[in-house]
mmCIF file as Biopython writes it, N, C-alpha, C and O atoms, coordinates in Angstrom:
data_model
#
loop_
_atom_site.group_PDB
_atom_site.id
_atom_site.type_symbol
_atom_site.label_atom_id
_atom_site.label_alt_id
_atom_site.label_comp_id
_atom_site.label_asym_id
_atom_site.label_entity_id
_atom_site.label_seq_id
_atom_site.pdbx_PDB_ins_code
_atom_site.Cartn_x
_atom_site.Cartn_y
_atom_site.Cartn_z
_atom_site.occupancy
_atom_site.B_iso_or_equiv
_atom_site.auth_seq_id
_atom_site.auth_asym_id
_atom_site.pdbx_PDB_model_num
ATOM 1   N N  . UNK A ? 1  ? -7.867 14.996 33.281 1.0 0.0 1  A 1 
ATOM 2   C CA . UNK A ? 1  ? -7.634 14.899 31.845 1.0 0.0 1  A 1 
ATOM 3   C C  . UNK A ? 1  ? -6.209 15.328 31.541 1.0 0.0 1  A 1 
ATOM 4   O O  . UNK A ? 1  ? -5.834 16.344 32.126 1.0 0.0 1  A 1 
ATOM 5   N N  . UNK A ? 2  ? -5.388 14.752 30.760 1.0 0.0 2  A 1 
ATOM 6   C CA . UNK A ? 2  ? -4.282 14.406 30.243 1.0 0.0 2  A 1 
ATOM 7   C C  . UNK A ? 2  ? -4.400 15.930 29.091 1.0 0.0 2  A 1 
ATOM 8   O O  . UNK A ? 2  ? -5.330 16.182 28.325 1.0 0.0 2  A 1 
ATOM 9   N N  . UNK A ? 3  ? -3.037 16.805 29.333 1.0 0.0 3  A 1 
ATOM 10  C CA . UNK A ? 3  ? -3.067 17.883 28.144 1.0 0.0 3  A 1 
ATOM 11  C C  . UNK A ? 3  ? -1.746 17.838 27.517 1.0 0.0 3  A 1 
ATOM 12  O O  . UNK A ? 3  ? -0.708 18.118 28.115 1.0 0.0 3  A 1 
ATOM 13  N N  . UNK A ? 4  ? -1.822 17.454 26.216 1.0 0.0 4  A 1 
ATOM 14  C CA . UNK A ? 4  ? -0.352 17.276 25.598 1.0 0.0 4  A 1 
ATOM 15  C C  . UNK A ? 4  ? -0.450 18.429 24.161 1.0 0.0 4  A 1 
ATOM 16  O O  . UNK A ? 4  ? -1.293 18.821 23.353 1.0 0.0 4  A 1 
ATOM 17  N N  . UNK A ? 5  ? 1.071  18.641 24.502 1.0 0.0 5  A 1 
ATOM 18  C CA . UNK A ? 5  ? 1.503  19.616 23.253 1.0 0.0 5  A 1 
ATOM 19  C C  . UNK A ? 5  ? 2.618  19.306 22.079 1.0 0.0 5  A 1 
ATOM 20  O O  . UNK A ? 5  ? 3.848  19.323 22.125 1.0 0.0 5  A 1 
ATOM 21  N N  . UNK A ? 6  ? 1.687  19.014 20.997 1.0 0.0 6  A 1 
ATOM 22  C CA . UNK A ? 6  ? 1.997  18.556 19.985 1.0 0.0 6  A 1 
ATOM 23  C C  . UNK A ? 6  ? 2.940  19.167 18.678 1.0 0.0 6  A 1 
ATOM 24  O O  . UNK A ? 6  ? 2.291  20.121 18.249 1.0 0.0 6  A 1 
ATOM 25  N N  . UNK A ? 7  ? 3.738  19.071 18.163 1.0 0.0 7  A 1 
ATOM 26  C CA . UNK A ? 7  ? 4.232  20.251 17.320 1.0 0.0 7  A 1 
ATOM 27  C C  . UNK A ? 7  ? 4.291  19.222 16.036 1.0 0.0 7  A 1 
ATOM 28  O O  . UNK A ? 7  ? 4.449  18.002 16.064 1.0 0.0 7  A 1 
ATOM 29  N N  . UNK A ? 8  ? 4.118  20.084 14.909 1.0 0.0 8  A 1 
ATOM 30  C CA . UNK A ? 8  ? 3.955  19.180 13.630 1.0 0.0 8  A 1 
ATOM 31  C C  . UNK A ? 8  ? 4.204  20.358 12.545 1.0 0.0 8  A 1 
ATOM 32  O O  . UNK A ? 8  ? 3.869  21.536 12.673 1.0 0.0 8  A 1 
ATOM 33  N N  . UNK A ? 9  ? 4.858  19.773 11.468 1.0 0.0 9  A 1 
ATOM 34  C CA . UNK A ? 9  ? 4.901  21.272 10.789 1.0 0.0 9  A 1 
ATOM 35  C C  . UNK A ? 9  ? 4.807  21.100 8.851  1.0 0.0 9  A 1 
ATOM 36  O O  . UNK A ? 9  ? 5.255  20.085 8.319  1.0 0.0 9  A 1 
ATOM 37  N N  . UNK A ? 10 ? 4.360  21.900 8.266  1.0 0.0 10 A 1 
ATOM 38  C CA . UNK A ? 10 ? 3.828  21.606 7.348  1.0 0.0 10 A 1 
ATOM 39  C C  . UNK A ? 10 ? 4.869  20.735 6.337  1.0 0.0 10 A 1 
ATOM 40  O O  . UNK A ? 10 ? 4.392  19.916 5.551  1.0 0.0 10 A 1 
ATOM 41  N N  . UNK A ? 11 ? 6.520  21.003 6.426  1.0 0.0 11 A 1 
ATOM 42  C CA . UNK A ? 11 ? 7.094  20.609 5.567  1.0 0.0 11 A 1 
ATOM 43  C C  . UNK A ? 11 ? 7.720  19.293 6.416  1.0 0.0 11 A 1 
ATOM 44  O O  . UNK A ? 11 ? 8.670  18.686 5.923  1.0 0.0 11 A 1 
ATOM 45  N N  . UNK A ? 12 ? 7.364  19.031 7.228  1.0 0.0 12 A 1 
ATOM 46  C CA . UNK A ? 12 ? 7.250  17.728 7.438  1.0 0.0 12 A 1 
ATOM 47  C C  . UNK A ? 12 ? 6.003  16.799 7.772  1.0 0.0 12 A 1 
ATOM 48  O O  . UNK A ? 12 ? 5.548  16.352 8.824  1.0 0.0 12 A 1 
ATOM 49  N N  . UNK A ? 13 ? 5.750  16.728 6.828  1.0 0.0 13 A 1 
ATOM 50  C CA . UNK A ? 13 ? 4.125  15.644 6.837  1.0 0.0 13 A 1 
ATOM 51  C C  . UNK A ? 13 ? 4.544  14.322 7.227  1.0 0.0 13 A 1 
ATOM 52  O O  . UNK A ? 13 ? 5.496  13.630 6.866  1.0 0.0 13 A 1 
ATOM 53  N N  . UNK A ? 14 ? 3.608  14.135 8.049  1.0 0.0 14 A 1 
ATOM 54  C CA . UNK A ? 14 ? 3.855  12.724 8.803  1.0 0.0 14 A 1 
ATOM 55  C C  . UNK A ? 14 ? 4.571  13.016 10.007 1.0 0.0 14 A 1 
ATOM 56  O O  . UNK A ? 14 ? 4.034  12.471 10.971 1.0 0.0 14 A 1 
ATOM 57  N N  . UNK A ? 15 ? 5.289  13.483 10.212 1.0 0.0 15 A 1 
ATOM 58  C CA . UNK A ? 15 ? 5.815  13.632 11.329 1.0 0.0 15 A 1 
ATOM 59  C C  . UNK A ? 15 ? 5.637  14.473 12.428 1.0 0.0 15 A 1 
ATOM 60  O O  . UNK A ? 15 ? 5.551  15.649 12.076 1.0 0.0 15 A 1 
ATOM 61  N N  . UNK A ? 16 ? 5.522  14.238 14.045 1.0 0.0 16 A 1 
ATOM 62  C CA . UNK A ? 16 ? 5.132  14.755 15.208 1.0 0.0 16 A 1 
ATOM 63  C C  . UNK A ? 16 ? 6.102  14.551 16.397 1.0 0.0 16 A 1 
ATOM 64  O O  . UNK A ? 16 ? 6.668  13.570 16.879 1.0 0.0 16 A 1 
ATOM 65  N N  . UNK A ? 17 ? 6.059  16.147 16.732 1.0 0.0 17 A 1 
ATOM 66  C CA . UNK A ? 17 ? 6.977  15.962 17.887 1.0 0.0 17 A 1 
ATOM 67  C C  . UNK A ? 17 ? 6.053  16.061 19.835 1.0 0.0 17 A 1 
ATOM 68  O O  . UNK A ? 17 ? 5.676  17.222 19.995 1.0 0.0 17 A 1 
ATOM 69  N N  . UNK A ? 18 ? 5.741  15.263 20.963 1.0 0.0 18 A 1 
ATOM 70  C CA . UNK A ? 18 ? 5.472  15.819 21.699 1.0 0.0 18 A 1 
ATOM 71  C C  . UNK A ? 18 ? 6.733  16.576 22.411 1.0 0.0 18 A 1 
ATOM 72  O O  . UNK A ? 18 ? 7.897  16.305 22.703 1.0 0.0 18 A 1 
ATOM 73  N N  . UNK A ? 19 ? 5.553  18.026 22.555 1.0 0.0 19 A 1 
ATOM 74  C CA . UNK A ? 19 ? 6.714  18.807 23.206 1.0 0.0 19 A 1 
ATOM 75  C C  . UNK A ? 19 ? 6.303  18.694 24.821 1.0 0.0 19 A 1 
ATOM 76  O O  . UNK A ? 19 ? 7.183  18.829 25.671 1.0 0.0 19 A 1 
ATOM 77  N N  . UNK A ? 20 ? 5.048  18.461 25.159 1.0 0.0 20 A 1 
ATOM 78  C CA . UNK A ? 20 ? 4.705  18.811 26.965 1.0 0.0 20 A 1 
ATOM 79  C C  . UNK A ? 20 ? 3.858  17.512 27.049 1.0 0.0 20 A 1 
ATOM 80  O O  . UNK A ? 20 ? 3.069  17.202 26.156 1.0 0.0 20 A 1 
ATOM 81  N N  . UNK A ? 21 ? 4.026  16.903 27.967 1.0 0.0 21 A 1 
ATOM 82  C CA . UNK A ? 21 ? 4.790  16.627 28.702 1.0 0.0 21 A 1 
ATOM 83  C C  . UNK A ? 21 ? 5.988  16.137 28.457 1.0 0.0 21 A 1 
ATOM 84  O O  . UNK A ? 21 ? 6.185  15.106 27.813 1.0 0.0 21 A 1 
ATOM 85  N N  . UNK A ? 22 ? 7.194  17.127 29.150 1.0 0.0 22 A 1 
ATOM 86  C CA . UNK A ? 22 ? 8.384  16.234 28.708 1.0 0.0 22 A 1 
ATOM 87  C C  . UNK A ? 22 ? 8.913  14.902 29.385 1.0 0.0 22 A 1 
ATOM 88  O O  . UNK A ? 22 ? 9.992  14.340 29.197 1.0 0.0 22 A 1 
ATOM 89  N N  . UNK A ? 23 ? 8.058  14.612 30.069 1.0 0.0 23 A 1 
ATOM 90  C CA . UNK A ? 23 ? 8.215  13.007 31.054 1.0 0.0 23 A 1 
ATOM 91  C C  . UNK A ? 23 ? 7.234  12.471 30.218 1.0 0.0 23 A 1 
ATOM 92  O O  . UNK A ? 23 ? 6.722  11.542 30.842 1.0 0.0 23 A 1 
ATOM 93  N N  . UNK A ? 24 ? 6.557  12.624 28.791 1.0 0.0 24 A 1 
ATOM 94  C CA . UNK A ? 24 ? 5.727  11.860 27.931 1.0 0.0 24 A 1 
ATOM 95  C C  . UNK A ? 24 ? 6.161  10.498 27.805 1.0 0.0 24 A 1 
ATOM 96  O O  . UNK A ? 24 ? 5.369  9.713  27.284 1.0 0.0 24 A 1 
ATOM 97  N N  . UNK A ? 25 ? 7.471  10.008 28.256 1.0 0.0 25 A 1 
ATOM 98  C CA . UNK A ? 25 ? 8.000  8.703  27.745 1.0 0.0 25 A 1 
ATOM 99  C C  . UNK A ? 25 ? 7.290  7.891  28.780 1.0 0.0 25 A 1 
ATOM 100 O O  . UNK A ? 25 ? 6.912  6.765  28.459 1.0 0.0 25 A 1 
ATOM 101 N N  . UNK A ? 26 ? 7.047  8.380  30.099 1.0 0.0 26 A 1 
ATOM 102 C CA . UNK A ? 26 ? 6.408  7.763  31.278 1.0 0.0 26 A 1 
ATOM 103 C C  . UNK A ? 26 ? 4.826  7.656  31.164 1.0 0.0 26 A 1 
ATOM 104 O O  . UNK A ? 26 ? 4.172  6.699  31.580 1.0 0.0 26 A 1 
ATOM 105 N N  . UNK A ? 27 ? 4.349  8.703  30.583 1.0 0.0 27 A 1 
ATOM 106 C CA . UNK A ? 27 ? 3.089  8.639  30.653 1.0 0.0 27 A 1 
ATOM 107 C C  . UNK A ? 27 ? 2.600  7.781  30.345 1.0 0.0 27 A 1 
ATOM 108 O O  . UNK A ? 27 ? 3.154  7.330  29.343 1.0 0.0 27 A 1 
ATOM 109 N N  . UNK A ? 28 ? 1.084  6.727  30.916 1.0 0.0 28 A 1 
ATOM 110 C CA . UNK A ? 28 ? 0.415  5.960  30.629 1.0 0.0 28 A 1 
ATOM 111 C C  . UNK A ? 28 ? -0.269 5.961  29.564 1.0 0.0 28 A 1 
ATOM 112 O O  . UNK A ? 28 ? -0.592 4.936  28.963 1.0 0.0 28 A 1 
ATOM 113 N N  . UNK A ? 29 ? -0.585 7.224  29.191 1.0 0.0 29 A 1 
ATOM 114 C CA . UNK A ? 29 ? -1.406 7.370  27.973 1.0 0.0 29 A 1 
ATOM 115 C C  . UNK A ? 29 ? -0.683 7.539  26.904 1.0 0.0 29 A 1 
ATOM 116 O O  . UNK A ? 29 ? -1.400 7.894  25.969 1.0 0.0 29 A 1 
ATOM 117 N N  . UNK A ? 30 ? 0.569  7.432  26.581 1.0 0.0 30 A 1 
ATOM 118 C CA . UNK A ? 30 ? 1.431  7.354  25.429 1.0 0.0 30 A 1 
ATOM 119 C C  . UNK A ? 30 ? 0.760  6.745  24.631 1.0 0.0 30 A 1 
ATOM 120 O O  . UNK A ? 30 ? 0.499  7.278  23.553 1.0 0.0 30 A 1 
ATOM 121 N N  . UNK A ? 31 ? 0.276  5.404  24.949 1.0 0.0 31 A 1 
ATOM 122 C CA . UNK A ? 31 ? -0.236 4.668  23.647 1.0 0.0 31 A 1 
ATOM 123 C C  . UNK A ? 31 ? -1.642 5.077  23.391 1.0 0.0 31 A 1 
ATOM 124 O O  . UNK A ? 31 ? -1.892 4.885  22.201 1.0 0.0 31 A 1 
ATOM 125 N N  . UNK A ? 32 ? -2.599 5.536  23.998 1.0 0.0 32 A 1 
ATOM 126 C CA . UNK A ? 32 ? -3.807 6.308  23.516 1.0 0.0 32 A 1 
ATOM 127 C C  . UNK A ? 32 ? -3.294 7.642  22.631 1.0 0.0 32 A 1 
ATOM 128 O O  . UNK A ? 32 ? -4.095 8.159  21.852 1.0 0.0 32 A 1 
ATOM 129 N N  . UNK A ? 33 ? -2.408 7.996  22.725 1.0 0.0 33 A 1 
ATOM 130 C CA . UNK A ? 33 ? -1.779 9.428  21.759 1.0 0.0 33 A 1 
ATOM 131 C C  . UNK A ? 33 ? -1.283 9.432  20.756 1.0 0.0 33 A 1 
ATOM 132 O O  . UNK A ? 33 ? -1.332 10.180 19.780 1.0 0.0 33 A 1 
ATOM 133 N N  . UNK A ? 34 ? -0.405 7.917  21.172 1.0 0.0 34 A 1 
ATOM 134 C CA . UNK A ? 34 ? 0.146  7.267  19.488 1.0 0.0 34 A 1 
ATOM 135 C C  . UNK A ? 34 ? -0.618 6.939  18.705 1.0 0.0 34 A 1 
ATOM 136 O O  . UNK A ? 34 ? -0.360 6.890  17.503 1.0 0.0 34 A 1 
ATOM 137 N N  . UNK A ? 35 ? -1.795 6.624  19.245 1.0 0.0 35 A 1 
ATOM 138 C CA . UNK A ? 35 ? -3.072 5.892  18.527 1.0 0.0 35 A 1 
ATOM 139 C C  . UNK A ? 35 ? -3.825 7.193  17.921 1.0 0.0 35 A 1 
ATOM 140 O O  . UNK A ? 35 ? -4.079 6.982  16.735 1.0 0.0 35 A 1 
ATOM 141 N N  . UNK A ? 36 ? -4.081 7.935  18.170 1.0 0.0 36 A 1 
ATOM 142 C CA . UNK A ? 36 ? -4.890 9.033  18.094 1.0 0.0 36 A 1 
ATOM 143 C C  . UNK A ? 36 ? -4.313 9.851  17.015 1.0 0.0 36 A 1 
ATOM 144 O O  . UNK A ? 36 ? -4.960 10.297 16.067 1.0 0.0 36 A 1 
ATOM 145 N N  . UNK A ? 37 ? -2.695 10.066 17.277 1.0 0.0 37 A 1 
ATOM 146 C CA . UNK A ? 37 ? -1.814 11.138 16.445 1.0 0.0 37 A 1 
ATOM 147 C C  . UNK A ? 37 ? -1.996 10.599 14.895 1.0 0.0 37 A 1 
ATOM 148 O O  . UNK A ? 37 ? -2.151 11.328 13.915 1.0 0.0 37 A 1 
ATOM 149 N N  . UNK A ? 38 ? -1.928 8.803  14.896 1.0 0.0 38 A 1 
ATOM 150 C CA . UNK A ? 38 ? -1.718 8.028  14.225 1.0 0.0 38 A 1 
ATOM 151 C C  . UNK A ? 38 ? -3.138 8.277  12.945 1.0 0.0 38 A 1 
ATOM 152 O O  . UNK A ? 38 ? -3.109 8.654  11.773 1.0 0.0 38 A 1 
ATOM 153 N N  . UNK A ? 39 ? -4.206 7.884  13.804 1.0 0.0 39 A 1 
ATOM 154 C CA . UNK A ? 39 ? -5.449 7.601  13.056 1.0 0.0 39 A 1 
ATOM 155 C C  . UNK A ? 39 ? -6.238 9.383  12.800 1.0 0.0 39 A 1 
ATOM 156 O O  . UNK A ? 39 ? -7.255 9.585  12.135 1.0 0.0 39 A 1 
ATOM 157 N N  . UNK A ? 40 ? -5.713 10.074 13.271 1.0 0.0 40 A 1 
ATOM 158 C CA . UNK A ? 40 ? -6.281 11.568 13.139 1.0 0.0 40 A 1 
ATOM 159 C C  . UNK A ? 40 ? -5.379 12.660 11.731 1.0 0.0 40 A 1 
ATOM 160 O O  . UNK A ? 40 ? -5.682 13.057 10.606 1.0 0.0 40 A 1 
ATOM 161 N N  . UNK A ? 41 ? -4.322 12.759 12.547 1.0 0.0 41 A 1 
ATOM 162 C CA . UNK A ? 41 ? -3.114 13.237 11.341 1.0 0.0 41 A 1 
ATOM 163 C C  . UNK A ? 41 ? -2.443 12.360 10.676 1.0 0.0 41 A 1 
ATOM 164 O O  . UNK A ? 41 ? -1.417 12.785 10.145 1.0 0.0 41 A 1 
ATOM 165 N N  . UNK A ? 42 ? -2.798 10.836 10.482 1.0 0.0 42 A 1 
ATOM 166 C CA . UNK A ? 42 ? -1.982 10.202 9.891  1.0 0.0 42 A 1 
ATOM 167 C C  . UNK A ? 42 ? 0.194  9.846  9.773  1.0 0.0 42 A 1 
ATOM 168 O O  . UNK A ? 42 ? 1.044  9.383  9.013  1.0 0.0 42 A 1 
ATOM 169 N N  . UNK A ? 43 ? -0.001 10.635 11.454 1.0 0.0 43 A 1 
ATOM 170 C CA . UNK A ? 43 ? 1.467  10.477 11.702 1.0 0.0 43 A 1 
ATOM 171 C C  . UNK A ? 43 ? 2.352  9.013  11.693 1.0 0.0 43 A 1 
ATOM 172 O O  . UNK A ? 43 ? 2.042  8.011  12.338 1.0 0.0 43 A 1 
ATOM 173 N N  . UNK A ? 44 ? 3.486  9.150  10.831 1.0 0.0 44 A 1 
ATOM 174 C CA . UNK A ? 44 ? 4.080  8.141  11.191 1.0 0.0 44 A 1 
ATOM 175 C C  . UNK A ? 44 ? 5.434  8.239  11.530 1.0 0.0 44 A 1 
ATOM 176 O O  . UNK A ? 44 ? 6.278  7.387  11.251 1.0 0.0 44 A 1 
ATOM 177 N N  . UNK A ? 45 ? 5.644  9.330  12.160 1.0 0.0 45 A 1 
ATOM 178 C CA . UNK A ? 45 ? 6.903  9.573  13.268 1.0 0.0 45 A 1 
ATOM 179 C C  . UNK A ? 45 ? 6.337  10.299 14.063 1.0 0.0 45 A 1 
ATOM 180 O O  . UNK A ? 45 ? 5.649  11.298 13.854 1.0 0.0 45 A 1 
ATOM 181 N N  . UNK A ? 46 ? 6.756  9.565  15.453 1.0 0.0 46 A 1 
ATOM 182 C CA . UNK A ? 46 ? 6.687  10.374 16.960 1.0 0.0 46 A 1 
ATOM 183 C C  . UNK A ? 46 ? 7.881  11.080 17.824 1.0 0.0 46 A 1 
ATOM 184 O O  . UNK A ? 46 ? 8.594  10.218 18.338 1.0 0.0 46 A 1 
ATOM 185 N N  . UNK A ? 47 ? 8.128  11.882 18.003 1.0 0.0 47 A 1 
ATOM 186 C CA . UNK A ? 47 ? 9.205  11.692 18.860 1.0 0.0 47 A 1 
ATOM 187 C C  . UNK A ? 47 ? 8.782  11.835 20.272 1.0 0.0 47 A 1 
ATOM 188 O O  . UNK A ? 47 ? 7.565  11.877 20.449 1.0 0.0 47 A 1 
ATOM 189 N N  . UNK A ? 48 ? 9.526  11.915 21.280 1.0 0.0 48 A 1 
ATOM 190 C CA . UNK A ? 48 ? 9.435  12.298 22.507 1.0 0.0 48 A 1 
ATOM 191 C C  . UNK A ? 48 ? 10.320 12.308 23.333 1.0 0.0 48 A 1 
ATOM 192 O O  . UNK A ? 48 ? 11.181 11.434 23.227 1.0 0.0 48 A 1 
ATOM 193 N N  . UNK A ? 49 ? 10.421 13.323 24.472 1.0 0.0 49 A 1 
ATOM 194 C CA . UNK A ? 49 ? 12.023 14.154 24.866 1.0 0.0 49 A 1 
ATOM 195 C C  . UNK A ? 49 ? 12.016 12.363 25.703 1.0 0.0 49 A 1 
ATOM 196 O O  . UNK A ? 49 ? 11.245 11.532 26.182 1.0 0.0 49 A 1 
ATOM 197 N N  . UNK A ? 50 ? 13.775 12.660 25.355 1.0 0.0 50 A 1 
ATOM 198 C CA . UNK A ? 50 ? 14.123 11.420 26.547 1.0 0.0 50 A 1 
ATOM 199 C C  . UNK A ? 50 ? 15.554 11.738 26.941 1.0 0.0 50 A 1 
ATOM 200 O O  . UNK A ? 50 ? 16.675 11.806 26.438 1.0 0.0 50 A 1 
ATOM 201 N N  . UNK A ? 51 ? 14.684 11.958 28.563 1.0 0.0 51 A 1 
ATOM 202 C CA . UNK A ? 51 ? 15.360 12.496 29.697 1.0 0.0 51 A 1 
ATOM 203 C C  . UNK A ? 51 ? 17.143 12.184 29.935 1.0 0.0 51 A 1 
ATOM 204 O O  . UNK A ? 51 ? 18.101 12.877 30.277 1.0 0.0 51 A 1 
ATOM 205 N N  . UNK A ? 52 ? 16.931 10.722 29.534 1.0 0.0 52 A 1 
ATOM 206 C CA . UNK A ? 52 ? 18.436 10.435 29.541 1.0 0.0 52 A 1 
ATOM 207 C C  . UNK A ? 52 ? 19.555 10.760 28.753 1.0 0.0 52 A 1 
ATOM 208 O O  . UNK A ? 52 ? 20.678 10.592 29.230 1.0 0.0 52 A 1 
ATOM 209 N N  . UNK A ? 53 ? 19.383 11.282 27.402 1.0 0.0 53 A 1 
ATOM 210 C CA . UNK A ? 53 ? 19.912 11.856 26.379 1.0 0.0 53 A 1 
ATOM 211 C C  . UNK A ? 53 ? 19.754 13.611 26.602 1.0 0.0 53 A 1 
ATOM 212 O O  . UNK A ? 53 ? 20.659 14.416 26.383 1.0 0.0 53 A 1 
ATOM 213 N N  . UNK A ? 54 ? 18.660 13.876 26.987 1.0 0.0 54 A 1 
ATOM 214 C CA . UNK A ? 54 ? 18.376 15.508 26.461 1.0 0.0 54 A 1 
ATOM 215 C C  . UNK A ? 54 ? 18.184 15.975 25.393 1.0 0.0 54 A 1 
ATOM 216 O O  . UNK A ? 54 ? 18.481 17.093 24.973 1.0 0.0 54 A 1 
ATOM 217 N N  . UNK A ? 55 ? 17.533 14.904 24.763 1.0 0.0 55 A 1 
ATOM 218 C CA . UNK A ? 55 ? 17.258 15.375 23.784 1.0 0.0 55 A 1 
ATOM 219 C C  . UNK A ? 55 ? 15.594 14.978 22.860 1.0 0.0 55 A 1 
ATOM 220 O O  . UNK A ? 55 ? 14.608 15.238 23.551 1.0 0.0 55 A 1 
ATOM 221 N N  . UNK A ? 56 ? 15.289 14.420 21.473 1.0 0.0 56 A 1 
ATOM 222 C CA . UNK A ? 56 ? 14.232 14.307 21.049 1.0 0.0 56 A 1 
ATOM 223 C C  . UNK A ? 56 ? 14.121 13.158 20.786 1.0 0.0 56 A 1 
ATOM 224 O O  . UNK A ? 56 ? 15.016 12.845 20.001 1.0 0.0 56 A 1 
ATOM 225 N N  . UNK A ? 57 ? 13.311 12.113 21.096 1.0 0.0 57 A 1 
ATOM 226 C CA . UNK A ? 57 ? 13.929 10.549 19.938 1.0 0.0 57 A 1 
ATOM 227 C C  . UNK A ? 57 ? 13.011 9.977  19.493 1.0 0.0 57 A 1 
ATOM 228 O O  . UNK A ? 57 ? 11.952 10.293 20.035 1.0 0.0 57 A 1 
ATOM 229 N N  . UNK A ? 58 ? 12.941 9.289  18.765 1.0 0.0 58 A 1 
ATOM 230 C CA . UNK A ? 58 ? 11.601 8.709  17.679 1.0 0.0 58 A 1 
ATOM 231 C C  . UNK A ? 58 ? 11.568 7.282  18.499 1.0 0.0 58 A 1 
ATOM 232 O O  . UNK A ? 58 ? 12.405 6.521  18.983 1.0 0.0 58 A 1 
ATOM 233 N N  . UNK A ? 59 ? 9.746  7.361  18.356 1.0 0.0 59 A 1 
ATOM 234 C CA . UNK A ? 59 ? 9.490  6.168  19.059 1.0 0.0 59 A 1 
ATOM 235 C C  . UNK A ? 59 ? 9.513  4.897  17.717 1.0 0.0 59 A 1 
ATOM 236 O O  . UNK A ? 59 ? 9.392  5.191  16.528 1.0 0.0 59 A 1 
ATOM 237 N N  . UNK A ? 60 ? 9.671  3.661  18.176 1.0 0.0 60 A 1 
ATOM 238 C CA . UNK A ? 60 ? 9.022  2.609  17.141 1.0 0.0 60 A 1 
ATOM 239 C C  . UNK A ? 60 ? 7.515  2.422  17.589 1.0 0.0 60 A 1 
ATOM 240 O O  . UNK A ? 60 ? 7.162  1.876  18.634 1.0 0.0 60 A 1 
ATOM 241 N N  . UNK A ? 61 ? 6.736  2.935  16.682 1.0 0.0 61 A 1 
ATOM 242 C CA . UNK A ? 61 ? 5.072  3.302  17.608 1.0 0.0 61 A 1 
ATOM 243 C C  . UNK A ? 61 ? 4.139  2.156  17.187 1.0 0.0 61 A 1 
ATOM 244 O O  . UNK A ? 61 ? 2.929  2.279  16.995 1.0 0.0 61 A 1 
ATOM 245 N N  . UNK A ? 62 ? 5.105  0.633  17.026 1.0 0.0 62 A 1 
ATOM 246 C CA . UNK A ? 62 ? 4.014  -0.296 17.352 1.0 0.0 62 A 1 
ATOM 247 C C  . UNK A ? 62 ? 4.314  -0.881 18.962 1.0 0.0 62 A 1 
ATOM 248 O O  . UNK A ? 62 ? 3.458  -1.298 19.742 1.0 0.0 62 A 1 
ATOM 249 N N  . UNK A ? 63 ? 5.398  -0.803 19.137 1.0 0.0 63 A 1 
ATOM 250 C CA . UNK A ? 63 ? 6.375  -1.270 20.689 1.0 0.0 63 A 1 
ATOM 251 C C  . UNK A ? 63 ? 5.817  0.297  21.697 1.0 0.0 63 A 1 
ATOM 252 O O  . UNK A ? 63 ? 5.695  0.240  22.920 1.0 0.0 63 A 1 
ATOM 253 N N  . UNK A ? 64 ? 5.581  1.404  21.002 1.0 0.0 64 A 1 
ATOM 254 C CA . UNK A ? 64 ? 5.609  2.963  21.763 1.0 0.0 64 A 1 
ATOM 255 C C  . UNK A ? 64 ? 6.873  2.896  22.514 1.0 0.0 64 A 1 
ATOM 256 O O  . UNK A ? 64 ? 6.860  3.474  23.600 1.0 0.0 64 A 1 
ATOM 257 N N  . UNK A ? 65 ? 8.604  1.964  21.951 1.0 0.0 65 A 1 
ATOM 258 C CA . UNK A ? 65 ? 9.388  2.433  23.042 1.0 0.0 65 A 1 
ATOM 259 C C  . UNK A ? 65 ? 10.642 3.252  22.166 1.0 0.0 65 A 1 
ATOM 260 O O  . UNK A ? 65 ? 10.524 3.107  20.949 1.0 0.0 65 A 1 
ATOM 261 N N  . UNK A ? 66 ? 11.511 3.868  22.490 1.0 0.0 66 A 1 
ATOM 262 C CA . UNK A ? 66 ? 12.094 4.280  21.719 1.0 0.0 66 A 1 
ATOM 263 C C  . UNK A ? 66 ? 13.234 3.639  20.573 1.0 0.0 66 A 1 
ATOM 264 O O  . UNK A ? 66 ? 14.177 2.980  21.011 1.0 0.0 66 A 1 
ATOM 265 N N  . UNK A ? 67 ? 13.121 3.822  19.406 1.0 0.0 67 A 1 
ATOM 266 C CA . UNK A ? 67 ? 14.028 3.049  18.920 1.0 0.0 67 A 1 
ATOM 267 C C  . UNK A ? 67 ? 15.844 2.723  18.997 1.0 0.0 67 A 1 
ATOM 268 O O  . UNK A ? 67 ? 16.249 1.698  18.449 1.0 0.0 67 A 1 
ATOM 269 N N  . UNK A ? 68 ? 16.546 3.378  19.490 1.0 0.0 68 A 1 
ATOM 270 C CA . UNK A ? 68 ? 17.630 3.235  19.835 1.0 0.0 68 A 1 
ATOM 271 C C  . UNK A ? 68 ? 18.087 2.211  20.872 1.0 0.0 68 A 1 
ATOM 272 O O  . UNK A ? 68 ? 19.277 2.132  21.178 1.0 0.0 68 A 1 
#
C-alpha cells in the first residue's frame, strides 16, 4: 500500500501540496490521488516536488503532467 503526505492549509482552499513521496511525479498512482484529492477535498491545485527544478510545481490534473 502506497502512503502519501499531503499538506493543505486552511487559507488556501482548494489547493494541495504532495509532500512524500518526493519522486510522486513517477509514481503510478498519481492519477488514483489526483482523483481522490479531487473528489474528497475538492482540490483544484496539486503540486508535486519536481526533481529537475528543486522545487514545487502544479500539475495540469486532467493530463496529471506538470504544467510548465
Amino acid at each position: 500500500m502506497d502512503e502519501f503526505h499531503v499538506r493543505t492549509y486552511d487559507g488556501d482552499l482548494g489547493k494541495a501540496t504532495v509532500v512524500r513521496p518526493t519522486s510522486m511525479y513517477k509514481n503510478c498512482s498519481l492519477r488514483m490521488l489526483v482523483d481522490f484529492l479531487q473528489s474528497e477535498l475538492g482540490t483544484s491545485s496539486i503540486s508535486v516536488y519536481k526533481t529537475e527544478v528543486g522545487a514545487y510545481e502544479e500539475l495540469d490534473l486532467n493530463e496529471v503532467m506538470f504544467k510548465k
